[in-house]
C-alpha positions as CSV (number, residue, x, y, z in Angstrom):
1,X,-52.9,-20.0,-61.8
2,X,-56.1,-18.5,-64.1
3,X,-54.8,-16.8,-67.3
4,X,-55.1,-13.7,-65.6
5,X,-52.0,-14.9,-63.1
6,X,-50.5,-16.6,-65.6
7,X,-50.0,-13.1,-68.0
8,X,-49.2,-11.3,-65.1
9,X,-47.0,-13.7,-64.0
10,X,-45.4,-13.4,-67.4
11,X,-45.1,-9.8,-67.5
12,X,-43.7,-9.4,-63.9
13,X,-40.6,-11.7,-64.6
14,X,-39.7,-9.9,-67.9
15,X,-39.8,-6.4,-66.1
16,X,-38.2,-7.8,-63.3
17,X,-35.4,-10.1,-66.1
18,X,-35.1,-7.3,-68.8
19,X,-34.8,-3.1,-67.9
20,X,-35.8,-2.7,-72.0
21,X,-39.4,-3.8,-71.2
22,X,-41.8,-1.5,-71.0
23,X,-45.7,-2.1,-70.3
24,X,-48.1,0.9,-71.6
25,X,-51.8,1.2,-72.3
26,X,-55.1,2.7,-70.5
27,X,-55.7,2.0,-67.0
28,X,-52.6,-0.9,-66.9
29,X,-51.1,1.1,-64.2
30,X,-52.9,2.4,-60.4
31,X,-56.1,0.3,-61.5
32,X,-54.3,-2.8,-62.9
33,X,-56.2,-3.2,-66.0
34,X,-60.1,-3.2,-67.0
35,X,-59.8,-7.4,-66.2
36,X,-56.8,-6.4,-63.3
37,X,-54.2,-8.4,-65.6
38,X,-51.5,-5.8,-64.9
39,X,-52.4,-6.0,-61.4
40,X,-49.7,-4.9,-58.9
41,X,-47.0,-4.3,-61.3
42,X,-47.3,-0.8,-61.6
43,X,-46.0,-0.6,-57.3
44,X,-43.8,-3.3,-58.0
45,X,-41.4,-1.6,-60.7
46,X,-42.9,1.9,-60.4
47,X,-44.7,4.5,-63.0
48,X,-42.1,4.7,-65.5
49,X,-41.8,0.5,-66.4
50,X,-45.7,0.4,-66.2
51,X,-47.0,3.5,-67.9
52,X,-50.8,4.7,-67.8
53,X,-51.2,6.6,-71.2
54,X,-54.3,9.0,-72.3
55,X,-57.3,7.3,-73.9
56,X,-55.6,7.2,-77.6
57,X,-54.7,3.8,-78.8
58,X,-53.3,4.9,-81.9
59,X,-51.0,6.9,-79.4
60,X,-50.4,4.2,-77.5
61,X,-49.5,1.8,-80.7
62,X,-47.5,4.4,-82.6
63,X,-45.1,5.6,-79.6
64,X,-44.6,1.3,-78.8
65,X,-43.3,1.5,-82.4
66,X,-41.0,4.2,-82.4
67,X,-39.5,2.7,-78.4
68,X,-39.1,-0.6,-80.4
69,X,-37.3,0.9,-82.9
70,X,-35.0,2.5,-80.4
71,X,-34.3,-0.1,-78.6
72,X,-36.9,-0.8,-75.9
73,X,-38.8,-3.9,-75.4
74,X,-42.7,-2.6,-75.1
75,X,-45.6,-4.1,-73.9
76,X,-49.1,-2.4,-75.3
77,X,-52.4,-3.0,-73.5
78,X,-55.2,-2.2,-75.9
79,X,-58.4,-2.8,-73.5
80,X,-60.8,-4.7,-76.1
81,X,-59.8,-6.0,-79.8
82,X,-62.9,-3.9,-81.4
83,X,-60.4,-1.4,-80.5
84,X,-57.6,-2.5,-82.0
85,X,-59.4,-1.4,-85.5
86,X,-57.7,2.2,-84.9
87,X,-54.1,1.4,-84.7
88,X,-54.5,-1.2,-87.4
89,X,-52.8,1.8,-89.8
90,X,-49.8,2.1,-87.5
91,X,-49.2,-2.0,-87.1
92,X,-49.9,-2.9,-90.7
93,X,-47.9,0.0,-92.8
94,X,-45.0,0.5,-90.1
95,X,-45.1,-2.4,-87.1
96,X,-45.2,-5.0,-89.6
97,X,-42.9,-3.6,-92.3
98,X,-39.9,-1.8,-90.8
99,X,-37.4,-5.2,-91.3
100,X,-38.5,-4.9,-94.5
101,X,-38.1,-1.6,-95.3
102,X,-35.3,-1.1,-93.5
103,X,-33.5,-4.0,-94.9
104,X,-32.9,-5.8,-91.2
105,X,-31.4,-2.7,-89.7
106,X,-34.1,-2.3,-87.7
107,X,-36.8,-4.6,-85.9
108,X,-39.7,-3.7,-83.8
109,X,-39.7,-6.1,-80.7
110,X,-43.1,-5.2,-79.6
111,X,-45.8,-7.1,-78.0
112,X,-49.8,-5.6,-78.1
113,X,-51.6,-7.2,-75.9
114,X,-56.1,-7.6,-76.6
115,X,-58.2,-9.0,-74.7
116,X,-60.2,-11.0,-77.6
117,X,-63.6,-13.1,-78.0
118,X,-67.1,-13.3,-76.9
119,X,-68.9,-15.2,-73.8
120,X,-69.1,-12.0,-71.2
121,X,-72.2,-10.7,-72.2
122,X,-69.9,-7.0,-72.9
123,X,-71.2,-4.0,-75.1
124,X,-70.2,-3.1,-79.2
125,X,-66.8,-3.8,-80.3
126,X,-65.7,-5.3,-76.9
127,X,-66.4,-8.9,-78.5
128,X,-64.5,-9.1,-81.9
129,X,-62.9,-11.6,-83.2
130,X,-60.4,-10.0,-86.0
131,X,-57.8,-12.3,-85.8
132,X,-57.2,-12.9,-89.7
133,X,-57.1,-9.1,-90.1
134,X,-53.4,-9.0,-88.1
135,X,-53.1,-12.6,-89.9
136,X,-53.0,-10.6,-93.5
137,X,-50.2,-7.9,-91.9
138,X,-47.1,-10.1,-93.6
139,X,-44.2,-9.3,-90.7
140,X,-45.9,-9.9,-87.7
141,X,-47.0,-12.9,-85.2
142,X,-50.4,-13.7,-83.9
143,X,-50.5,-15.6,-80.7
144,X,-53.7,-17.1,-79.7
145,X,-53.4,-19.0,-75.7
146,X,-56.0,-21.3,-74.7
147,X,-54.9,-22.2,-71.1
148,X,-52.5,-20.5,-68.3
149,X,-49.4,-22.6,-68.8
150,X,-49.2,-21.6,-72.6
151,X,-50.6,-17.7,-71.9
152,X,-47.4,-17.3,-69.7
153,X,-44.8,-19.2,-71.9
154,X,-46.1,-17.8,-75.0
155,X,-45.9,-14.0,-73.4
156,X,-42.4,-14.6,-72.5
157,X,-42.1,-16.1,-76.3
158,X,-43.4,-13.1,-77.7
159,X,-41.8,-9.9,-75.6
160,X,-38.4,-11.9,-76.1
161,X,-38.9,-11.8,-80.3
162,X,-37.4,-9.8,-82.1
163,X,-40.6,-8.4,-83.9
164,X,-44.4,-7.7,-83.4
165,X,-46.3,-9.6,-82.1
166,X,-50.4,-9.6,-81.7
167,X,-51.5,-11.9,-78.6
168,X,-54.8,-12.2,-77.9
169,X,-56.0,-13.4,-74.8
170,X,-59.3,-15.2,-74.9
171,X,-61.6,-13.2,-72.0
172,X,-64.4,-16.0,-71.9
173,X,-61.7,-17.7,-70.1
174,X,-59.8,-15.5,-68.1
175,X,-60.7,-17.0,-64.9
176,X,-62.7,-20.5,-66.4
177,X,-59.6,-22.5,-66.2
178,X,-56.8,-23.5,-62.8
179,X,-54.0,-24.8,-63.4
180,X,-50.0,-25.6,-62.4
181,X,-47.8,-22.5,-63.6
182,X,-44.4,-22.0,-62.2
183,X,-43.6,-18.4,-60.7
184,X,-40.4,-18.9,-62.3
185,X,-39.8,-17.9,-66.2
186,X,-40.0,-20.3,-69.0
187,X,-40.8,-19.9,-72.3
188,X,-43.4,-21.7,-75.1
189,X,-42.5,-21.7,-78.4
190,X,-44.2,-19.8,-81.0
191,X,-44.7,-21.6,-84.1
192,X,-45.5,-24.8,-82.4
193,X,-49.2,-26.5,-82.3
194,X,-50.1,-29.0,-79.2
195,X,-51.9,-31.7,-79.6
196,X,-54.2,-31.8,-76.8
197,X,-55.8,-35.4,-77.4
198,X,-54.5,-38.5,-79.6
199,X,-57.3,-39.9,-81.5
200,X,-57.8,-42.0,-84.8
201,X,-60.8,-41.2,-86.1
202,X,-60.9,-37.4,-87.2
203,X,-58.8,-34.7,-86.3
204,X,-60.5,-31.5,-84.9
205,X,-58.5,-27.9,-84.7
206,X,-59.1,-24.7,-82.5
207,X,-57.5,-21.9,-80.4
208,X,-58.4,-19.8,-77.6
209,X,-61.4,-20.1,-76.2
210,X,-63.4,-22.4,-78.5
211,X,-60.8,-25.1,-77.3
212,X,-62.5,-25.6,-73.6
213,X,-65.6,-26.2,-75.0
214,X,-64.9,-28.0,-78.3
215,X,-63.1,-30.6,-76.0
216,X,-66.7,-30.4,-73.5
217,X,-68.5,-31.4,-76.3
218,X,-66.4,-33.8,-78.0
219,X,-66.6,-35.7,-74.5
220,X,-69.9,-36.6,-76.0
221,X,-68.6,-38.0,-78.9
222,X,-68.4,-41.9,-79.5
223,X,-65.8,-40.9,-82.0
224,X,-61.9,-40.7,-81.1
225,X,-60.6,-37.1,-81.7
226,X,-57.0,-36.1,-82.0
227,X,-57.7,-32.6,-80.5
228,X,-55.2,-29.8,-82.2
229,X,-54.4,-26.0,-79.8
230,X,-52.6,-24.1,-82.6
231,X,-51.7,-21.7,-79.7
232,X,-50.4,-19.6,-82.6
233,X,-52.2,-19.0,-86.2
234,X,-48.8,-16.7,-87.5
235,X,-46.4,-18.9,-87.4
236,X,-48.7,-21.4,-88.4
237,X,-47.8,-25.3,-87.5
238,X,-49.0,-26.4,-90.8
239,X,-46.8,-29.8,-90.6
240,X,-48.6,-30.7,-87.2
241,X,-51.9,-30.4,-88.8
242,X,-50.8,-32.4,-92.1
243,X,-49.5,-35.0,-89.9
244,X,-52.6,-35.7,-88.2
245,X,-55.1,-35.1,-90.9
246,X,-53.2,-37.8,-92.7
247,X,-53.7,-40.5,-90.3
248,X,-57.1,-39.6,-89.7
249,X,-58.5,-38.8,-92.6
250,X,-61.7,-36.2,-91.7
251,X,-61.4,-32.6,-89.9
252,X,-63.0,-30.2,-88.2
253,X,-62.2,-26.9,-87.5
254,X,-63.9,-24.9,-84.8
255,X,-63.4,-20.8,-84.0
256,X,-65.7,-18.0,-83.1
257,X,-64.5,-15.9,-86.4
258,X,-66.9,-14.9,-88.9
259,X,-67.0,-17.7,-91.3
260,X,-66.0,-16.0,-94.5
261,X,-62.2,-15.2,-94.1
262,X,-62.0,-16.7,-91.5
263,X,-58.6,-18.7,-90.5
264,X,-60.2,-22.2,-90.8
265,X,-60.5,-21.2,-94.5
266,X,-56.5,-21.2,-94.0
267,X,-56.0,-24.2,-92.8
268,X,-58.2,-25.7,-95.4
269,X,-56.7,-24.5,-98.3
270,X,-53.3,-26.0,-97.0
271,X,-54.7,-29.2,-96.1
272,X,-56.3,-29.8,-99.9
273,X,-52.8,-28.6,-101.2
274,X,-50.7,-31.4,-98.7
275,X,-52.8,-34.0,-98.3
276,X,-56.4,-33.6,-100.3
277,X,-56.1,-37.5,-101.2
278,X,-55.9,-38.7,-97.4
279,X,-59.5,-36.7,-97.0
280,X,-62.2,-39.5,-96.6
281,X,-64.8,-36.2,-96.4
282,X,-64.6,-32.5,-96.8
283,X,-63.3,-30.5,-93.9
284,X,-65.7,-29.2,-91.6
285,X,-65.7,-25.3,-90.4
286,X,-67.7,-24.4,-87.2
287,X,-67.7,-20.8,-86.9
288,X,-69.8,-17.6,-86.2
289,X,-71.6,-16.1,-88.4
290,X,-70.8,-13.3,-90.9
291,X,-72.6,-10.4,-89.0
292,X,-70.9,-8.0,-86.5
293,X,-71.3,-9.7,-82.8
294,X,-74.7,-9.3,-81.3
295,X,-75.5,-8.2,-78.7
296,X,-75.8,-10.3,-74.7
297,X,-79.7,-11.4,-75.8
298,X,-78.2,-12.8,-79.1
299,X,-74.5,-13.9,-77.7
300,X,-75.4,-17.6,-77.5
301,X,-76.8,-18.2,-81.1
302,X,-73.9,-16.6,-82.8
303,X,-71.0,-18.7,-80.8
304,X,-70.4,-21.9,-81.7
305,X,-72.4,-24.5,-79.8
306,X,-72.2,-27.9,-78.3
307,X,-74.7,-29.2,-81.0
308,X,-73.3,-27.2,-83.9
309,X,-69.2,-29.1,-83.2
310,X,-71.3,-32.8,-82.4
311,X,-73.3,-32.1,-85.4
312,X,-69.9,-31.2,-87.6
313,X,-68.5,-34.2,-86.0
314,X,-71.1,-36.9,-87.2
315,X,-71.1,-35.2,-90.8
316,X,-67.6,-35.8,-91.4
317,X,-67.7,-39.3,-90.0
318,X,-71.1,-40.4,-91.6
């Protein structure tokens, strides 16, 4: 499977396992979705499982919450991130805080689903990269696959928790990687970093898309890389990280993210509070650049490149 299959694959055995979930958002339904994710689910389990809702993602974010509450098990669609700017009021002052405020009576089991990330050549706000933003909103997870084994498990992970969660699914590649993914369910855990590569000499960190070609370039590398997928940035597998930064000594961190804020600023405040004396150099951040995403003409300067990761690579080794 693509990562495409893989989330629809993920989404049919939950509506087909559990009659509490729910999938809503624009277009999911008779079209499939704007990238056909949803594809065939809506004549598989019919019109009221797999909802098309109006053009209104604050609608569509504030009714998830209030079938959460109740008892449902929803599954919102919102067809680009740079969309997800208008129901940030509904997940950060209500999805996020409803444990909280209701002292564990109630919990808001509720996935949102974005397609995230640059590399399609697509129009304003259809390219952010926001994922600190839902990082800040204390009470929920943020799920980041790379690759269609983890997209499905991690799906599964995250419509069977019991509170919200923000997975975004890297559209650059959608359809770039094939590979095994049982039709059957299975779950990934959330919380829990793979490490993609052993290596000795540095250890270099991404997520979602910036992982397929941070591990093209660093095939170019003389230098052996342990290669870290945090698959998920909220819960964050800080120990995995440590562990490796430790016995290597030098890091790099690679995401599409504006620099400034952005989550590799995370991960390097923890590693100078855990282990700043194993450091034989300061960590590296590749990164985008603190504009707003250009547009298709400008796409390729702004993500992070082959020679910016090699170049980061050689300045923490040299």
């Amino acid at each position: 499977m693509n990562v495409v299959e893989a989330i629809n694959s993920a989404l049919d055995n939950e509506l087909k396992k559990d009659k509490r979930v729910i999938v809503l958002g624009e277009d999911v339904g008779v079209n499939g979705g704007v990238f056909r994710v949803t594809d065939g689910l809506q004549k598989k389990h019919g019109s009221d499982r797999v909802v098309d809702t109006p053009l209104a993602e604050l609608g569509i974010v504030g009714a998830s919450i209030g079938l959460a509450v109740n008892g449902m098990r929803p599954v919102a669609e919102i067809q680009f991130s740079g969309f997800m700017y208008a129901p940030f009021d509904q997940l950060f002052t209500h999805a996020a805080r409803i444990r909280g405020r209701s002292r564990g009576r109630f919990t808001v089991p509720m996935v949102v689903r974005t397609p995230y990330g640059g590399g399609i050549r697509a129009l304003e706000l259809h390219c952010e990269s926001g994922e600190s933003f839902f990082a800040h909103a204390t009470g929920m997870k943020v799920v980041i696959p790379s690759r269609p084994y983890d997209a499905k498990g991690l799906l599964i992970s995250a419509i069977r928790d019991p509170d919200p969660v923000i997975f975004m699914e890297p559209m650059r590649v959608y359809r770039a990687i094939k590979e095994e993914v049982p039709e059957t369910e299975y779950t990934v855990p959330l919380g829990k970093a793979n490490i993609e590569h052993e290596g000795s000499d540095l250890t270099v960190i991404s997520y979602g898309a910036m992982l397929k070609y941070t591990k093209q370039a660093l095939e170019k590398s003389d230098y052996s890389a342990e290669i870290i997928d945090l698959r998920t940035i909220v819960p964050l597998d800080t120990e995995t990280i440590i562990n490796s930064v430790k016995k290597t000594g030098r890091c790099v961190i690679v995401h599409e993210a504006p620099k400034t804020c952005g989550f590799a600023a995370e991960i390097i405040a923890r590693i100078n509070e855990k282990c700043f004396f194993n450091l034989e150099a300061p960590v590296e951040r590749v990164t985008g650049f603190d504009v707003a995403f250009p547009l298709a003409k400008s796409e390729n300067h702004y993500l992070p490149s082959e020679k910016r990761i090699l170049k980061a690579v050689d300045k923490v080794m040299k």
